[in-house]
PyMOL Python script that loads the backbone (N, CA, C, O; Angstrom):
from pymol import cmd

cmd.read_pdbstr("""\
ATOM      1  N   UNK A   1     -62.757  63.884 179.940  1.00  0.00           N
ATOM      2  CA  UNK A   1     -61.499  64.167 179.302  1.00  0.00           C
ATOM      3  C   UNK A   1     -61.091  65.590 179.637  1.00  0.00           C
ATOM      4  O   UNK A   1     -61.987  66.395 179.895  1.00  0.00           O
ATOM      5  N   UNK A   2     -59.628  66.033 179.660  1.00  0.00           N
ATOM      6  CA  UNK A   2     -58.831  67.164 180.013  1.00  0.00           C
ATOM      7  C   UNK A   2     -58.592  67.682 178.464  1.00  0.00           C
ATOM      8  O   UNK A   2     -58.569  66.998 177.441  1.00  0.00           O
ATOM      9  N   UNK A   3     -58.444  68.920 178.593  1.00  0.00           N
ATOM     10  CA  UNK A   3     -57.556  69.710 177.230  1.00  0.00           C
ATOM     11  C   UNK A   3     -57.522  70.682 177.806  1.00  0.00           C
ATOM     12  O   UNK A   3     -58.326  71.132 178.623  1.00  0.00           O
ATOM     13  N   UNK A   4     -56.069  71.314 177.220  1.00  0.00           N
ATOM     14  CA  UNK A   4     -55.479  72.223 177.285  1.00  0.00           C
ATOM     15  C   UNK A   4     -56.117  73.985 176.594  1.00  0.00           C
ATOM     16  O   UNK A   4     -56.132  73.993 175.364  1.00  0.00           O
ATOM     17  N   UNK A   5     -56.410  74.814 177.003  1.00  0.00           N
ATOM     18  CA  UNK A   5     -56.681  76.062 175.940  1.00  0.00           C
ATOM     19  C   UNK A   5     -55.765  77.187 176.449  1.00  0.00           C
ATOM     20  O   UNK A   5     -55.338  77.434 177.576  1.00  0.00           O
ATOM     21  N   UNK A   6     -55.544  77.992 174.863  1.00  0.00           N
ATOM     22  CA  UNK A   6     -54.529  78.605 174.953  1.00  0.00           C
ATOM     23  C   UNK A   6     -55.219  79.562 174.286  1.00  0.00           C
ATOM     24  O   UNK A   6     -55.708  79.502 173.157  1.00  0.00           O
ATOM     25  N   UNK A   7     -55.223  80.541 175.148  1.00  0.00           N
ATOM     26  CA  UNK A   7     -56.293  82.216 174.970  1.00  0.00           C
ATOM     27  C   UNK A   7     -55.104  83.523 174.470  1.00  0.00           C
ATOM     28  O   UNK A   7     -53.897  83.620 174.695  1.00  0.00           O
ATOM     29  N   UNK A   8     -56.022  84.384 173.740  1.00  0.00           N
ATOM     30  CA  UNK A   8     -54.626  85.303 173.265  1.00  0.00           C
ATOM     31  C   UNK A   8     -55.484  86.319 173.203  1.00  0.00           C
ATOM     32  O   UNK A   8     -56.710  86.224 173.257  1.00  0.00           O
ATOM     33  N   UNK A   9     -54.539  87.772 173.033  1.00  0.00           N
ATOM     34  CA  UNK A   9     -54.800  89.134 172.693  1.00  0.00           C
ATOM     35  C   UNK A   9     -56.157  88.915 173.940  1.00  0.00           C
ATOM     36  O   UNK A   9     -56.156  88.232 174.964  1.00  0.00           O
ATOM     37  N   UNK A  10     -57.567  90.062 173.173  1.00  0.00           N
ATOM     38  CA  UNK A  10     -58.765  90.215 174.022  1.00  0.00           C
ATOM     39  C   UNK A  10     -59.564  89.095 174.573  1.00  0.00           C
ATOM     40  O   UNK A  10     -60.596  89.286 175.215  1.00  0.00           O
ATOM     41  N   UNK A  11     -59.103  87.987 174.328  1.00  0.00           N
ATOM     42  CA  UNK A  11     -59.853  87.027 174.828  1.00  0.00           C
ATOM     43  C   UNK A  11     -59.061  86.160 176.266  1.00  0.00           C
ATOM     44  O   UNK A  11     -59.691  85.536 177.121  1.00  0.00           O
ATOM     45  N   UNK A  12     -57.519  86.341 176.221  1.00  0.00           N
ATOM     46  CA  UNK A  12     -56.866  86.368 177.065  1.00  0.00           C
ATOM     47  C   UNK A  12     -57.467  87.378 178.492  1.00  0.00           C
ATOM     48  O   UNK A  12     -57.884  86.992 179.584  1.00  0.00           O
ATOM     49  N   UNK A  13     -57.317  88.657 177.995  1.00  0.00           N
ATOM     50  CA  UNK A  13     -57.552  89.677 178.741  1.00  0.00           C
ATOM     51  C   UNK A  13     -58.979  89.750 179.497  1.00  0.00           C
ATOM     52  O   UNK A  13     -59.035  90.026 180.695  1.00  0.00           O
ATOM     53  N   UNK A  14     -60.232  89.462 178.651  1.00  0.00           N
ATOM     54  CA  UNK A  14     -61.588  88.780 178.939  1.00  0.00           C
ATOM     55  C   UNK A  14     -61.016  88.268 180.360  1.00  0.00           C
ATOM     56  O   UNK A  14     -60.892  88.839 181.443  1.00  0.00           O
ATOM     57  N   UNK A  15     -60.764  87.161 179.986  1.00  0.00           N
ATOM     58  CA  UNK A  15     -60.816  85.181 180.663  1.00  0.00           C
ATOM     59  C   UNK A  15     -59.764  85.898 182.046  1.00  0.00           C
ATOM     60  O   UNK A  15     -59.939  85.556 183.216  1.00  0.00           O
ATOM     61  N   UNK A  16     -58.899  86.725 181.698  1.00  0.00           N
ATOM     62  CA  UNK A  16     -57.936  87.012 182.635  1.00  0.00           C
ATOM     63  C   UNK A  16     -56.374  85.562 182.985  1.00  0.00           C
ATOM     64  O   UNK A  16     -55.671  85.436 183.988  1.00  0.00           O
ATOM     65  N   UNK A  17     -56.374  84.968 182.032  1.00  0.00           N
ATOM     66  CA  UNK A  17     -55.380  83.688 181.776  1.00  0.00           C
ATOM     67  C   UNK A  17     -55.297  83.669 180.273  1.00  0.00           C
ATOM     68  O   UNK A  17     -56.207  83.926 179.486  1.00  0.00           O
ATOM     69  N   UNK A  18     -53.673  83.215 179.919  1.00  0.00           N
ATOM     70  CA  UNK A  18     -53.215  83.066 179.029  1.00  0.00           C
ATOM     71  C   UNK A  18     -53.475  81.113 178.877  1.00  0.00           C
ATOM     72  O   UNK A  18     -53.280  80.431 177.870  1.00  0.00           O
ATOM     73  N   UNK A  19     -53.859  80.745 179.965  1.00  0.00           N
ATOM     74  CA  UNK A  19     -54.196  79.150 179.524  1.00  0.00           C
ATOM     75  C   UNK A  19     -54.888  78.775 180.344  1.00  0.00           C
ATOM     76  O   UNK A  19     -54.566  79.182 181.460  1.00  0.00           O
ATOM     77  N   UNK A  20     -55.954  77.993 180.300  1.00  0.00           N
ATOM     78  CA  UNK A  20     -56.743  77.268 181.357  1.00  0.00           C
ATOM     79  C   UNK A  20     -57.038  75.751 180.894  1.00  0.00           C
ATOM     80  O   UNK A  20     -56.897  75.358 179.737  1.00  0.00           O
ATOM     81  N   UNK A  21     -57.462  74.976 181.961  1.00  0.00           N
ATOM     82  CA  UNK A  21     -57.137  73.457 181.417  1.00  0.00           C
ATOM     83  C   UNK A  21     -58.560  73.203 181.699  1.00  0.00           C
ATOM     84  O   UNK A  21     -59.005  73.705 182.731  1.00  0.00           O
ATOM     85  N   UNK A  22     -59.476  72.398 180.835  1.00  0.00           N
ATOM     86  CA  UNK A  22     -60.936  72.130 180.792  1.00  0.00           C
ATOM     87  C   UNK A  22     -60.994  70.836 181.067  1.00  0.00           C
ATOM     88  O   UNK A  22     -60.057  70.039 181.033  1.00  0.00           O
ATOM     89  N   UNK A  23     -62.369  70.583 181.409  1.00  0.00           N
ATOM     90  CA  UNK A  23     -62.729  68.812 181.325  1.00  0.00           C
ATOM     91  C   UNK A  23     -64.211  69.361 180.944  1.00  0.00           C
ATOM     92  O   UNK A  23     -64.969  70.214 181.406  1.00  0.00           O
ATOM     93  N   UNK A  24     -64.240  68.295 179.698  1.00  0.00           N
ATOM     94  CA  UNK A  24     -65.503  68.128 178.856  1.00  0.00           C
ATOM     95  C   UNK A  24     -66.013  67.105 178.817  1.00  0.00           C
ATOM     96  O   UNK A  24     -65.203  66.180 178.887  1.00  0.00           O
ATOM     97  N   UNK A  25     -67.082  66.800 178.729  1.00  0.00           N
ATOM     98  CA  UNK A  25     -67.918  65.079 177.717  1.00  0.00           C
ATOM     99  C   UNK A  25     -66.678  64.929 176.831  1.00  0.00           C
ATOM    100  O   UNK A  25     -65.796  65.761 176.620  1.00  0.00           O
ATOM    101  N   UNK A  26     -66.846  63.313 176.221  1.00  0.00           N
ATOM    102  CA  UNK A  26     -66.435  63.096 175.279  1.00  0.00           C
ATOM    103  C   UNK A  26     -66.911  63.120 174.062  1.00  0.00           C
ATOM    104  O   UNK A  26     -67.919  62.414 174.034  1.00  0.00           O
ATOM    105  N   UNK A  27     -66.645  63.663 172.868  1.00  0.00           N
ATOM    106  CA  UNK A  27     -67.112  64.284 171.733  1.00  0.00           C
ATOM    107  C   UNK A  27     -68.064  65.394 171.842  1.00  0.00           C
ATOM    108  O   UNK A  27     -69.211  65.381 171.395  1.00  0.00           O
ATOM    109  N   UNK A  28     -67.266  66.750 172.729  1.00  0.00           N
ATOM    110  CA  UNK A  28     -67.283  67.639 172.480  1.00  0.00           C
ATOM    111  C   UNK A  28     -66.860  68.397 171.323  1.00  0.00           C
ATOM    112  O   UNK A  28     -66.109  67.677 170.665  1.00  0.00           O
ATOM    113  N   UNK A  29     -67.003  69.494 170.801  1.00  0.00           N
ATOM    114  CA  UNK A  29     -66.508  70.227 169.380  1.00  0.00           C
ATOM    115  C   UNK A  29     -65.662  71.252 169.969  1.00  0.00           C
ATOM    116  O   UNK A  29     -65.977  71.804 171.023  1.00  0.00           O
ATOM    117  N   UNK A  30     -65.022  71.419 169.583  1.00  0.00           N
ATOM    118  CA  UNK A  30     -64.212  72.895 169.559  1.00  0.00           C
ATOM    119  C   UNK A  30     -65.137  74.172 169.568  1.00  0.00           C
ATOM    120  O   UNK A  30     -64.844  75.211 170.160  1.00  0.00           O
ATOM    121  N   UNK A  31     -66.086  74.005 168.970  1.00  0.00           N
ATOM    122  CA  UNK A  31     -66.931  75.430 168.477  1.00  0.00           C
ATOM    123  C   UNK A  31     -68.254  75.113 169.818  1.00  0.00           C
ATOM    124  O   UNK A  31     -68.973  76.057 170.145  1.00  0.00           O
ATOM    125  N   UNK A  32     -68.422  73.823 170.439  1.00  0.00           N
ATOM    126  CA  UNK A  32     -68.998  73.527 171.738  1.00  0.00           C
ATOM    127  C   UNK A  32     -67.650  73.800 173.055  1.00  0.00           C
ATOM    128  O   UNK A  32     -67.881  73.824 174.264  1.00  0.00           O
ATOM    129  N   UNK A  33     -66.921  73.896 172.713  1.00  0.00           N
ATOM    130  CA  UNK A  33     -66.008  74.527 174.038  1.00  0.00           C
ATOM    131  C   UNK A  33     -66.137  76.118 173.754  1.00  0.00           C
ATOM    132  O   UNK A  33     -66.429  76.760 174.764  1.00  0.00           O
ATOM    133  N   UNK A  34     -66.026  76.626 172.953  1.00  0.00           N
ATOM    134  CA  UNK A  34     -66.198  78.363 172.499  1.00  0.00           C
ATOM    135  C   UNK A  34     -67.727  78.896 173.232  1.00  0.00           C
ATOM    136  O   UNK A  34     -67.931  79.877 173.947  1.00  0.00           O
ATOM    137  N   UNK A  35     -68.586  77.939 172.792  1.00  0.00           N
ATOM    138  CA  UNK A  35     -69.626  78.576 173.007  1.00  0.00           C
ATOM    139  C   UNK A  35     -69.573  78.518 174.987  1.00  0.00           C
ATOM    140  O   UNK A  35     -69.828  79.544 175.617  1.00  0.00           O
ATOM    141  N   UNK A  36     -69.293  77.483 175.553  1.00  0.00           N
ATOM    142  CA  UNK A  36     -68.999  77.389 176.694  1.00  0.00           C
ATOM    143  C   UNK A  36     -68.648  78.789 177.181  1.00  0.00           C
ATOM    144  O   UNK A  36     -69.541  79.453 177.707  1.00  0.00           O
ATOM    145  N   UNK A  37     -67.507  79.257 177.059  1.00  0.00           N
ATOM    146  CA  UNK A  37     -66.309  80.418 177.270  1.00  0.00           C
ATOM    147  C   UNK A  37     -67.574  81.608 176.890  1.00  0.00           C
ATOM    148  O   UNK A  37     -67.914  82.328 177.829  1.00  0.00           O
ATOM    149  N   UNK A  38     -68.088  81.762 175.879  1.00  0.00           N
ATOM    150  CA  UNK A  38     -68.643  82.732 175.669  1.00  0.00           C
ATOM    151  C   UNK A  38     -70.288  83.030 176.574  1.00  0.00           C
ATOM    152  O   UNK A  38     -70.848  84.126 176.610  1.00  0.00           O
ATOM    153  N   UNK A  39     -70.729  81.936 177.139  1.00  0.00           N
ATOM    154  CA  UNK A  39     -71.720  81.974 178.356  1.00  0.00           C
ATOM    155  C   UNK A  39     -71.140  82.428 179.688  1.00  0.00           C
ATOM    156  O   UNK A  39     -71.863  82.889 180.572  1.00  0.00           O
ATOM    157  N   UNK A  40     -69.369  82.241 179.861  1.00  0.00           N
ATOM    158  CA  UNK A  40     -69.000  82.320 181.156  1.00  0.00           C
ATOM    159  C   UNK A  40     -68.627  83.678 181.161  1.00  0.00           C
ATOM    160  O   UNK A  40     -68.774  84.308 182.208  1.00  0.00           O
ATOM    161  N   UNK A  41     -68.172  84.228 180.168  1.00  0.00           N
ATOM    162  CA  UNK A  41     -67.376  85.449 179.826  1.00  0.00           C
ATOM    163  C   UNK A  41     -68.080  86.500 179.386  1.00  0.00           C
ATOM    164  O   UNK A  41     -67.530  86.581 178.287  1.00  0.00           O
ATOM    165  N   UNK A  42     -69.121  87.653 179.380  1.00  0.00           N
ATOM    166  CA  UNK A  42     -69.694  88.375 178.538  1.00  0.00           C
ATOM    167  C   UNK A  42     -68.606  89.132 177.841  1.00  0.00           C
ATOM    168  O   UNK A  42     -67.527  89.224 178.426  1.00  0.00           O
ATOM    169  N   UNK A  43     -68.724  89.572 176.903  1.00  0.00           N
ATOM    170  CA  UNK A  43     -68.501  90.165 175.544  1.00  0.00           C
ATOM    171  C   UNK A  43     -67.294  89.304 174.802  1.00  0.00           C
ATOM    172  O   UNK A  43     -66.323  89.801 174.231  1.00  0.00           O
ATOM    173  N   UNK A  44     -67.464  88.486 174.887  1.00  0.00           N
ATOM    174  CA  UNK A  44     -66.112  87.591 173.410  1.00  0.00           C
ATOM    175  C   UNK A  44     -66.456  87.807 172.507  1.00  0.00           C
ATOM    176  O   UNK A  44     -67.461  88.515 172.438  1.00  0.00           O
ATOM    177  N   UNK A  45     -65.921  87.395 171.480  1.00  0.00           N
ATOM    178  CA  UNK A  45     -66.117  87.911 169.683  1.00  0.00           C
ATOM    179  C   UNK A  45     -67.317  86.292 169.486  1.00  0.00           C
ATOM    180  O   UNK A  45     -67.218  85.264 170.156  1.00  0.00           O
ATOM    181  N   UNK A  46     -68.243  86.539 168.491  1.00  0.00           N
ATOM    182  CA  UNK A  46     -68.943  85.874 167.900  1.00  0.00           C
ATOM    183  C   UNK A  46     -67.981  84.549 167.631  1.00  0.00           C
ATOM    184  O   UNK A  46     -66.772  84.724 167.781  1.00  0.00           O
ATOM    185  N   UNK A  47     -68.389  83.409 167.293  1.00  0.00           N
ATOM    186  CA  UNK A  47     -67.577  82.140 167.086  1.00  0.00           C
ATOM    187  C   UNK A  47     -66.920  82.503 165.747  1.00  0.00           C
ATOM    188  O   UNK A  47     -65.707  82.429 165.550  1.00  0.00           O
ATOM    189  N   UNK A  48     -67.912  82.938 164.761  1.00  0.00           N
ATOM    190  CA  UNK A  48     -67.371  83.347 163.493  1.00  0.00           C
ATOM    191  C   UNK A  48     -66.496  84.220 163.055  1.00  0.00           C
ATOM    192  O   UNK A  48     -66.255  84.413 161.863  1.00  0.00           O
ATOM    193  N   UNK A  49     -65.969  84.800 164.003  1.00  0.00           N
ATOM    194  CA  UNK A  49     -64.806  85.883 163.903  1.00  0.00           C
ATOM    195  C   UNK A  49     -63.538  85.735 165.039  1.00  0.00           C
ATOM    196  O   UNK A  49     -62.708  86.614 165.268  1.00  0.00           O
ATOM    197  N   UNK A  50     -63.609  84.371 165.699  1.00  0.00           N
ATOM    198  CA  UNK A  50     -62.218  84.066 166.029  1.00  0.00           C
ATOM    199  C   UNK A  50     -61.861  82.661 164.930  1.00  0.00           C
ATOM    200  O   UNK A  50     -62.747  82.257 164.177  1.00  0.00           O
ATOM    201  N   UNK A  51     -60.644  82.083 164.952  1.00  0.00           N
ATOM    202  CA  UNK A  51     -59.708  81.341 164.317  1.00  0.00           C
ATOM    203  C   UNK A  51     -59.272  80.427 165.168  1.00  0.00           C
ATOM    204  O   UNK A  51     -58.357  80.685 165.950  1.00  0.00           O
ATOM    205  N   UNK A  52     -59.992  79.003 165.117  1.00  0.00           N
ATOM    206  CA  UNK A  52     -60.002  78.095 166.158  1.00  0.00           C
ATOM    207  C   UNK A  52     -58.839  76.913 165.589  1.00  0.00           C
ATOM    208  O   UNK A  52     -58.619  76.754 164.388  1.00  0.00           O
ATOM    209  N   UNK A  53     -58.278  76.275 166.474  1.00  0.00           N
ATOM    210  CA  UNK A  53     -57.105  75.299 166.711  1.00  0.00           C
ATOM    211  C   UNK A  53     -57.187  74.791 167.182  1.00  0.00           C
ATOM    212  O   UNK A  53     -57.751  75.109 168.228  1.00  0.00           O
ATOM    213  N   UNK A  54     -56.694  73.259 166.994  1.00  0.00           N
ATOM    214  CA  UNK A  54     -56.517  72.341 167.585  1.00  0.00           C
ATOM    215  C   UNK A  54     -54.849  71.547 167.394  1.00  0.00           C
ATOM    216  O   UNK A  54     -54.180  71.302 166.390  1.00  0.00           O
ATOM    217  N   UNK A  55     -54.699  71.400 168.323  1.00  0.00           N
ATOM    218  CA  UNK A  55     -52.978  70.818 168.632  1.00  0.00           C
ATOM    219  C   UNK A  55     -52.048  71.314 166.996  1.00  0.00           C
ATOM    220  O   UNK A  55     -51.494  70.658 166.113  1.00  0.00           O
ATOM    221  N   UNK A  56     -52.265  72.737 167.229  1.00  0.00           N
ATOM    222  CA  UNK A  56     -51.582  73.695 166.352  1.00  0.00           C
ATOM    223  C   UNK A  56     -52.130  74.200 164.854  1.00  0.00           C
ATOM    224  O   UNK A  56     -51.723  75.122 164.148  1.00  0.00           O
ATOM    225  N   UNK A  57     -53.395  73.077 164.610  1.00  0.00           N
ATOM    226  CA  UNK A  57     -53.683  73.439 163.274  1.00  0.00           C
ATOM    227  C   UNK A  57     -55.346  73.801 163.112  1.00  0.00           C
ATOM    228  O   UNK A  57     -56.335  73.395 163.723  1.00  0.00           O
ATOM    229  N   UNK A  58     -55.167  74.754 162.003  1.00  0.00           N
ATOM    230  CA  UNK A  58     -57.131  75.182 161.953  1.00  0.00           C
ATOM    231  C   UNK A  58     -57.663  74.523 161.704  1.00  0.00           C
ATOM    232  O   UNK A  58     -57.563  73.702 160.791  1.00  0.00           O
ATOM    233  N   UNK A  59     -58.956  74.805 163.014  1.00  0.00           N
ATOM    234  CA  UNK A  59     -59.808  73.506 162.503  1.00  0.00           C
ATOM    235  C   UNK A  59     -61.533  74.117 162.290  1.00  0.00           C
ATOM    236  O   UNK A  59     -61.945  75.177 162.761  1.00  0.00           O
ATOM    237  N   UNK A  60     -62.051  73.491 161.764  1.00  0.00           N
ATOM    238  CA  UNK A  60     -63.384  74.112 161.465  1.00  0.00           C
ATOM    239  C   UNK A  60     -64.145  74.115 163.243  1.00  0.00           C
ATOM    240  O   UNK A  60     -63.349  73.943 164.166  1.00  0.00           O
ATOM    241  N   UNK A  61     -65.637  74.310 163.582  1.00  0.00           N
ATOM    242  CA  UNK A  61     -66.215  74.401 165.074  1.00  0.00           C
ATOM    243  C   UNK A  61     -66.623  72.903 165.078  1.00  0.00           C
ATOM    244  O   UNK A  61     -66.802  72.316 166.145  1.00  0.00           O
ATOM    245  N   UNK A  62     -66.707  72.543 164.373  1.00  0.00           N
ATOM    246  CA  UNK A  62     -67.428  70.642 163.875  1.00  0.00           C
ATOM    247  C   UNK A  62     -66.395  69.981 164.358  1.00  0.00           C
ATOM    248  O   UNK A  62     -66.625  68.773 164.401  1.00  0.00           O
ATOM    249  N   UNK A  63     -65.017  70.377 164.859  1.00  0.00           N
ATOM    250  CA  UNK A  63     -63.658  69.616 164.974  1.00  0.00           C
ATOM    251  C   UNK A  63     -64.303  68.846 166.605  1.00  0.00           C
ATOM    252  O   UNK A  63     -64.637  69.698 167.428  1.00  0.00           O
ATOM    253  N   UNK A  64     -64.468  67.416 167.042  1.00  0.00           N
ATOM    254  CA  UNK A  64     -64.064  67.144 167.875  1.00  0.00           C
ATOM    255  C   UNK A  64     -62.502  66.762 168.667  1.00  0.00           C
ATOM    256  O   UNK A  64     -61.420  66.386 168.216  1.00  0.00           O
ATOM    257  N   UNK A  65     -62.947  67.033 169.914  1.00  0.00           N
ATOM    258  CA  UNK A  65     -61.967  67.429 170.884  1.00  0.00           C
ATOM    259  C   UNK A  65     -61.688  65.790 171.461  1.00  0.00           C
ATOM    260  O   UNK A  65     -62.631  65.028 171.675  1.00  0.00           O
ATOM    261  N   UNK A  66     -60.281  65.407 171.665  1.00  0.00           N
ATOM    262  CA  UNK A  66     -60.198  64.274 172.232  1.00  0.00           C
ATOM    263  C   UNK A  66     -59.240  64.627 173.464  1.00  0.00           C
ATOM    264  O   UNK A  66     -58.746  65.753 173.522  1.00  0.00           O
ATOM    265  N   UNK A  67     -58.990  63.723 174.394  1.00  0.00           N
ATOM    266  CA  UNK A  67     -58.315  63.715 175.917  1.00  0.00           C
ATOM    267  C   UNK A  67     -56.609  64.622 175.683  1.00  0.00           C
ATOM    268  O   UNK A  67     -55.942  64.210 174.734  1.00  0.00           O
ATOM    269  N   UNK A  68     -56.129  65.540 176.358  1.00  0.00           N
ATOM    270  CA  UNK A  68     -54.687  65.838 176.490  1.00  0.00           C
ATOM    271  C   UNK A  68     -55.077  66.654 174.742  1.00  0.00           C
ATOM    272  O   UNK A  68     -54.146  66.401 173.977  1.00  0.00           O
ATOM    273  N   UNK A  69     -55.876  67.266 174.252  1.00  0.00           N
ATOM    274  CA  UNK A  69     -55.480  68.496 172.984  1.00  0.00           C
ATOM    275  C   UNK A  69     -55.054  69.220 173.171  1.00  0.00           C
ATOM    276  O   UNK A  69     -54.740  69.286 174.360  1.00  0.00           O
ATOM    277  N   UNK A  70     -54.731  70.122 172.514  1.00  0.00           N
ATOM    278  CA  UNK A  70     -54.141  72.079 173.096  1.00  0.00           C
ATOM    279  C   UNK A  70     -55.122  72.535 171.857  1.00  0.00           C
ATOM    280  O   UNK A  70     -55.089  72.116 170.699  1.00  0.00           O
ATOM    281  N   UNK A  71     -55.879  73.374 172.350  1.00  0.00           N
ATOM    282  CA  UNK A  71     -57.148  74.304 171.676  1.00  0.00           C
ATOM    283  C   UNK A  71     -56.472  75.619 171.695  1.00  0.00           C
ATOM    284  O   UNK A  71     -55.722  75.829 172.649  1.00  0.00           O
ATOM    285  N   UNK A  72     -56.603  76.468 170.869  1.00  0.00           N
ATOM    286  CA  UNK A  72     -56.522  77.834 170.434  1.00  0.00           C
ATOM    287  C   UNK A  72     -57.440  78.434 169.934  1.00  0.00           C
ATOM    288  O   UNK A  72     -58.061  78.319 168.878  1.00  0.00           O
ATOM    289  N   UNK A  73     -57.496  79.270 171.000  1.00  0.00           N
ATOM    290  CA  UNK A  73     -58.708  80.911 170.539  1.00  0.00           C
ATOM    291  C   UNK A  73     -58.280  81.785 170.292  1.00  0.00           C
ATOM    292  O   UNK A  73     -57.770  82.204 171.331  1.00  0.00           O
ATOM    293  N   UNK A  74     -58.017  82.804 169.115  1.00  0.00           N
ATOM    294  CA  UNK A  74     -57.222  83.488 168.310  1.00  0.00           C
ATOM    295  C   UNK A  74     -58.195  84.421 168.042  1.00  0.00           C
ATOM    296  O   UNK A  74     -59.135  83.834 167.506  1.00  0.00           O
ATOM    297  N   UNK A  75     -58.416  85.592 168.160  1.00  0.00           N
ATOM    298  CA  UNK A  75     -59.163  86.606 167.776  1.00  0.00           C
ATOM    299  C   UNK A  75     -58.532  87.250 166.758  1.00  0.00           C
ATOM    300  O   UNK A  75     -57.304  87.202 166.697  1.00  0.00           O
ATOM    301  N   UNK A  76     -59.332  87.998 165.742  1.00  0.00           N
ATOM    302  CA  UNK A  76     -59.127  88.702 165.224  1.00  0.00           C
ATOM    303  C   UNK A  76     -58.555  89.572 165.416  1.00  0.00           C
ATOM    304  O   UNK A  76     -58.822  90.227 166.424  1.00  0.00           O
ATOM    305  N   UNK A  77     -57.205  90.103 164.289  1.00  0.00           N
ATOM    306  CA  UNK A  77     -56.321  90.765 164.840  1.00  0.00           C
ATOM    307  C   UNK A  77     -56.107  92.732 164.156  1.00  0.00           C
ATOM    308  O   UNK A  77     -55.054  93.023 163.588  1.00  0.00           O
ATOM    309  N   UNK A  78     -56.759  93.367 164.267  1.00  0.00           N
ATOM    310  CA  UNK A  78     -56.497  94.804 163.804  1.00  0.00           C
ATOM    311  C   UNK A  78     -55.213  95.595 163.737  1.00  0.00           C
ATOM    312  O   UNK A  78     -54.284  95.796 164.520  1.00  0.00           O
ATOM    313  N   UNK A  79     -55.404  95.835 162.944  1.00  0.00           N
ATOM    314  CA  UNK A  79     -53.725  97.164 162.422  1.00  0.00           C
ATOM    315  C   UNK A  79     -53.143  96.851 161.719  1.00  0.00           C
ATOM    316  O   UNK A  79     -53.660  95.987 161.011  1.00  0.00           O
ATOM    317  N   UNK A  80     -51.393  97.345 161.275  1.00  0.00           N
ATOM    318  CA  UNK A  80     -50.994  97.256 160.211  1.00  0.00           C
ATOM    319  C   UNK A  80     -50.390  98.183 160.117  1.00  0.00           C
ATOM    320  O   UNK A  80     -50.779  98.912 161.029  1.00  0.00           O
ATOM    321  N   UNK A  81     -49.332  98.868 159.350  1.00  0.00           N
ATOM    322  CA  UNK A  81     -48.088  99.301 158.622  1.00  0.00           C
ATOM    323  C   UNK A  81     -49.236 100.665 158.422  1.00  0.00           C
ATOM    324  O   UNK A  81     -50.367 100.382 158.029  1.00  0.00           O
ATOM    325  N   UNK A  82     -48.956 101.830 158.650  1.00  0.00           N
ATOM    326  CA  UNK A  82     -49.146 103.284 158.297  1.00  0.00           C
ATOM    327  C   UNK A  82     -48.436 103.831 157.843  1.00  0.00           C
ATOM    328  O   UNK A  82     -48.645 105.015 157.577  1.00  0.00           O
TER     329      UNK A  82
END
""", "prot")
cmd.dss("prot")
cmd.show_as("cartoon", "prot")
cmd.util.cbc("prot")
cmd.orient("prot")
């Protein structure tokens, strides 16, 4: 199966793409595609400190992934109003 991922802020910048298109097993997890990215990529944020998605909505790392999803890796975001 194909899915879509959609990378942002430092994890964009990491990966060097704002989207890349995967092929996984079937009943892969979301938090098993992360860990993927984070073997290929050295330094990403821990699983527990990005904000994972699936076809727009949060989903826990337990979320399996089915054919044609759009996944989101969302890092944690710093700053604010001074």
């Amino acid at each position: 199966m194909e899915v879509r991922v959609k990378l942002f802020a430092g994890i964009r910048e990491a990966v060097g793409a704002s989207e890349v298109r995967r092929s996984c097993r079937e009943g892969t997890t979301v938090g098993e595609l992360w860990q993927q990215f984070q073997r290929e990529v050295p330094g990403l944020p821990p699983q527990g400190r990005i904000a994972l998605a699936v076809n727009r909505e949060y989903v826990t790392p337990d979320t399996e992934l089915h054919d044609g999803d759009e996944v989101a890796f969302i890092p944690p975001v710093s700053g604010g109003s001074g």
